[in-house]
Structure formats: structure tokens, C-alpha cells
C-alpha positions as CSV (number, residue, x, y, z in Angstrom):
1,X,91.4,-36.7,-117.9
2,X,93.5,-40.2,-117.7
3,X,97.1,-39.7,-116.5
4,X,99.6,-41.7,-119.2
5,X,102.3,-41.2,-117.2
6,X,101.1,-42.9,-113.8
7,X,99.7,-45.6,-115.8
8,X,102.7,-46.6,-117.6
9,X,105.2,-45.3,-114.4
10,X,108.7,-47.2,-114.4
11,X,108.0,-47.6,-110.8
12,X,106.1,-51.1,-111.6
13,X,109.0,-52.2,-113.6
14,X,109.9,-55.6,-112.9
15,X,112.9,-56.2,-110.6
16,X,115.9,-57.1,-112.5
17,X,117.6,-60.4,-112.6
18,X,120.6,-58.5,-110.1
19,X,117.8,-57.4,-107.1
20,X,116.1,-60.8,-107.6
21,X,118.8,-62.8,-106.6
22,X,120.2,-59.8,-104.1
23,X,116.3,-60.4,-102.0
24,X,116.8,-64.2,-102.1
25,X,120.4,-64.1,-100.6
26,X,119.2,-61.7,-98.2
27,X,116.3,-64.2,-97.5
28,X,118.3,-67.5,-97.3
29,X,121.1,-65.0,-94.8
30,X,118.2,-64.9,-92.8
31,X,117.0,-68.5,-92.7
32,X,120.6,-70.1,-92.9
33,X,123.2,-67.6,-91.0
34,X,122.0,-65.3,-89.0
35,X,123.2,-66.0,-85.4
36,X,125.2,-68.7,-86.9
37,X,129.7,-68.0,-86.4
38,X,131.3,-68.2,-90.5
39,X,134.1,-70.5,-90.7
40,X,136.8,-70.5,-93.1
41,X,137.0,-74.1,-94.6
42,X,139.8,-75.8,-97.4
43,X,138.7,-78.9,-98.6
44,X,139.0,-80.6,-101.3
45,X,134.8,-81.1,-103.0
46,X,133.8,-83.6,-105.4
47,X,130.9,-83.9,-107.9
48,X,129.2,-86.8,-105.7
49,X,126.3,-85.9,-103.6
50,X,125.6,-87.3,-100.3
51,X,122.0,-87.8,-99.2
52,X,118.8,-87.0,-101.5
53,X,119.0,-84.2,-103.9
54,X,116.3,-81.8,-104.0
55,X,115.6,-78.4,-105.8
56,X,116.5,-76.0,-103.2
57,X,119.6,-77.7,-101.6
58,X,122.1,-80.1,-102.0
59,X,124.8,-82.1,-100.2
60,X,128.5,-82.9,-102.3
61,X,130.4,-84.7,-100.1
62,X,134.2,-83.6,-99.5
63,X,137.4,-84.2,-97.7
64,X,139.8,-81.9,-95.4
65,X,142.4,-82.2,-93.4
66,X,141.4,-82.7,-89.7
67,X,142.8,-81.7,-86.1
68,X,144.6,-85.0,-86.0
69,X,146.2,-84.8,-89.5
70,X,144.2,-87.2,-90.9
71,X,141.6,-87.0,-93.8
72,X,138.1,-86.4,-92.8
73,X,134.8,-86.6,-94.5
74,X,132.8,-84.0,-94.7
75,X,129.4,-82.7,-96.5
76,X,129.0,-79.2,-98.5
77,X,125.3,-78.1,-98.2
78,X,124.4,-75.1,-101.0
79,X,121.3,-73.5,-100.6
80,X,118.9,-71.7,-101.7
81,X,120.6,-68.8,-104.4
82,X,124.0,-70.5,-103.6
83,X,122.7,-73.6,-104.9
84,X,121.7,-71.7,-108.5
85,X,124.9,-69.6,-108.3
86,X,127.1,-73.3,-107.9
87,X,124.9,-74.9,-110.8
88,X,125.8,-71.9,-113.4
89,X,128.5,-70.8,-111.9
90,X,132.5,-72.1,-113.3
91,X,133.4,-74.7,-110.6
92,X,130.8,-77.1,-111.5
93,X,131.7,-76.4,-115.1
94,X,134.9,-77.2,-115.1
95,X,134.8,-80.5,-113.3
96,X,131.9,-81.9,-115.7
97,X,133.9,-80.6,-118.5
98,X,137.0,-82.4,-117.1
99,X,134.1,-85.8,-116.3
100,X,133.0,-85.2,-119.8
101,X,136.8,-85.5,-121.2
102,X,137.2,-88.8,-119.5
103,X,133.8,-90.5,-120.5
104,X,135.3,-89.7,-124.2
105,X,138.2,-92.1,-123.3
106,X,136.1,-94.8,-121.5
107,X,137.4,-93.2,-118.0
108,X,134.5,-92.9,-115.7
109,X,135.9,-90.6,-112.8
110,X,134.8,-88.2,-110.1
111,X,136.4,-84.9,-110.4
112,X,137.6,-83.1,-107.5
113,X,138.8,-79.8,-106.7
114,X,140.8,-78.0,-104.0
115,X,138.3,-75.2,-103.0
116,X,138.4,-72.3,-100.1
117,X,135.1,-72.1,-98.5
118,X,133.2,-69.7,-95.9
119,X,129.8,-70.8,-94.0
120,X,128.5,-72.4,-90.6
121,X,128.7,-75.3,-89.6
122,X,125.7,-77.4,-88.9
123,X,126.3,-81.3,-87.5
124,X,123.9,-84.5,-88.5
125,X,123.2,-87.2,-86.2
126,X,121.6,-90.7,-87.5
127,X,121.5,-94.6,-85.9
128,X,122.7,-97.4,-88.2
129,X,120.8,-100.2,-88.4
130,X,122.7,-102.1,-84.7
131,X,121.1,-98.4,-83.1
132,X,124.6,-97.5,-82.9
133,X,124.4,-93.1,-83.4
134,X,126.7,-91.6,-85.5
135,X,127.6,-88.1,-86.2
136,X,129.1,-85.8,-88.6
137,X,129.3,-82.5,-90.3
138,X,128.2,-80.4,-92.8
139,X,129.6,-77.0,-93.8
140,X,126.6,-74.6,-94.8
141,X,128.4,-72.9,-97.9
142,X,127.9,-69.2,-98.1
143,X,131.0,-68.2,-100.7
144,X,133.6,-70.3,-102.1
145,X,136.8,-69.6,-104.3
146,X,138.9,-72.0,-106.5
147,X,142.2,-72.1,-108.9
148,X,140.5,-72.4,-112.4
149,X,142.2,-74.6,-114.9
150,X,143.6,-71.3,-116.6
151,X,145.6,-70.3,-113.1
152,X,142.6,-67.4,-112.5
153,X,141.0,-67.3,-108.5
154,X,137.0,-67.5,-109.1
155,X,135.0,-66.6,-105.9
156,X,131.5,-67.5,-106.0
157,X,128.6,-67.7,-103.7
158,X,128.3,-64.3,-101.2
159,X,129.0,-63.2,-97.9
160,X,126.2,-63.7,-95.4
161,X,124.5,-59.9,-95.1
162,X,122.9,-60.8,-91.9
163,X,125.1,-60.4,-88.0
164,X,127.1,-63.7,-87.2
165,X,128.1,-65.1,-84.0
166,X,131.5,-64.1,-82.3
167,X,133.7,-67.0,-80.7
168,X,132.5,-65.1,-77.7
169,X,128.8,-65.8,-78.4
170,X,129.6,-69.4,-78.9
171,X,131.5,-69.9,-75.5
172,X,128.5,-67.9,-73.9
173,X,126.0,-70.5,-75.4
174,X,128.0,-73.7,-74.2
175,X,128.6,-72.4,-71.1
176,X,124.5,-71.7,-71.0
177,X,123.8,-75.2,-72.4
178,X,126.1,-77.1,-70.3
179,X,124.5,-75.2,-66.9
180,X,121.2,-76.3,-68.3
181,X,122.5,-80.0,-68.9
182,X,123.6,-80.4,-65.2
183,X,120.2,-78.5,-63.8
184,X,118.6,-81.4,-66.1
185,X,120.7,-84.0,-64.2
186,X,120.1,-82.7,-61.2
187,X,116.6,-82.8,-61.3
188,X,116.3,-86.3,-62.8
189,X,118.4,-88.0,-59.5
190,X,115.8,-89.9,-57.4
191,X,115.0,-88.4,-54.0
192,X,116.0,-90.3,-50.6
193,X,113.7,-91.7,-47.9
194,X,114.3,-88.1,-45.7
195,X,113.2,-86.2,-48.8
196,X,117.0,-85.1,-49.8
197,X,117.8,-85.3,-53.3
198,X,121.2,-87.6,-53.7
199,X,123.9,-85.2,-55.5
């Protein structure tokens, strides 16, 4: 006798929109966070990318205040779900609402907003065309929150779900690295005539 029920069991359901997306954050945690220290960031984001664009992540370059006062450039890197959550999520909405509105008046403008974010940092080095090498940095965006146009707070994004570094950690690692650095130097000093290694 066939069993109805185990053939048609709601057990091989398909997952719903909500655990989708719950298994992807937890999958991009993973790849992107995990052993990584969370930063809280203000900067100010605009609608301009920086770099190439591709379909799982994307660069919008920014601006914050830095250690010496002055404005800095910076990069804000979504990922993965956080890509998708920023594309239909309100932030973006607004400010090509708000580009929209000034295309109608001949205004061709790149909004901006002021935006609170958490996420790692992760820094970029390239060489000009001289071979000169330049640096800089881009925050790795796990949640972010903004003033909508109506006065309301929106947060957006999610918390990494995976263990993050400590400040601890950190200082632990460059104290590791810098020991290795000098062991490195060490080795690479030419020996002397009597076999001695200069120091």
C-alpha cells in the first residue's frame, strides 16, 4: 500500500524567502567576518561606485572624518546578501528618488547620505603608473542605519553571526607579525668572512 502522507510530507517544502537569505548571511559571516574585529563607522556614502561592479559585490565610495580632522576617502564594500538587502532596501531608494527629482530639473547630482555603519575593515594596495604604491581602505559593510527623509532611523544589513576579533586578538597578531618581520630581516643580513651574521 503507497503512503500519501510521506509522499506529499511538508518536510520537502521549499525554504522560505526568510531562511534563504538567513543561510546566505550565515554563509557570507563565514567568508567575510569571521576572525575579522567589527568597527563602528559614520560616513557620509554616495551613489558612485569605485572600481568594477559585479553581481555579488560592490564598492560606493564615501567620505569620513579622519584622525587628523580632515576628510578622508574611503570605499563601502556590500556583499553577498548585504549587497541584495542595500539594492531593495530604502537607502538606495531614497537617494535615486532624490537623483531622479533633479534629472526632472536638468540637475544631474550625486546624492549623498550621512549613514552609521558596522563591518571590518579590509585595506587595498595598487602602483600608479610612476610604480609609486598607494593604499587605502575599504569598510566591509555588515549593517548600516540612516535618518530617512521622513525623520524615521532605518537599519539594514545584519550583524555578523559568526565570533569576531577582540582588540586583544588584534594586538596579539601585530605583535606575532612584527616578530616574524624582524626574524625575516634577520635572516636576509649577509654573513661575515668568520661566518657571523652582521646584526
Amino acid at each position: 500500500m503507497i503512503d500519501f502522507d510521506s509522499i506529499f510530507d511538508d518536510d520537502d517544502d521549499p525554504a522560505s524567502p526568510e531562511d534563504l537569505r538567513r543561510d546566505r548571511l550565515a554563509r557570507d559571516d563565514r567568508e567575510i567576518f569571521e576572525g575579522k574585529r567589527l568597527h563602528e563607522v559614520k560616513a557620509t556614502m554616495s551613489m558612485s561606485r569605485a572600481g568594477r561592479r559585479d553581481s555579488d559585490s560592490q564598492t560606493f565610495r564615501a567620505t569620513r572624518a579622519g584622525p587628523n580632522g580632515q576628510e578622508e576617502a574611503i570605499g563601502l564594500t556590500f556583499r553577498g546578501q548585504r549587497l541584495d538587502d542595500l539594492k531593495s532596501g530604502a537607502l538606495l531608494a531614497e537617494m535615486e528618488k532624490e537623483r531622479r527629482a533633479e534629472l526632472a530639473k536638468g540637475k544631474d547630482i550625486d546624492p549623498s547620505r550621512e549613514v552609521d555603519l558596522t563591518g571590518a575593515w579590509k585595506m587595498r594596495r595598487w602602483k600608479d603608473a610612476a610604480g609609486k604604491e598607494h593604499k587605502a581602505f575599504d569598510l566591509l559593510v555588515a549593517s548600516w542605519t540612516f535618518t530617512s527623509k521622513t525623520g524615521e532611523r532605518v537599519t539594514e544589513g545584519a550583524a555578523p553571526s559568526v565570533k569576531m576579533a577582540t582588540r586583544e586578538d588584534e594586538r596579539s597578531a601585530a605583535v606575532r607579525a612584527k616578530a616574524a618581520d624582524r626574524a625575516q630581516a634577520r635572516s636576509a643580513r649577509p654573513a661575515r668572512s668568520d661566518g657571523a651574521v652582521e646584526i
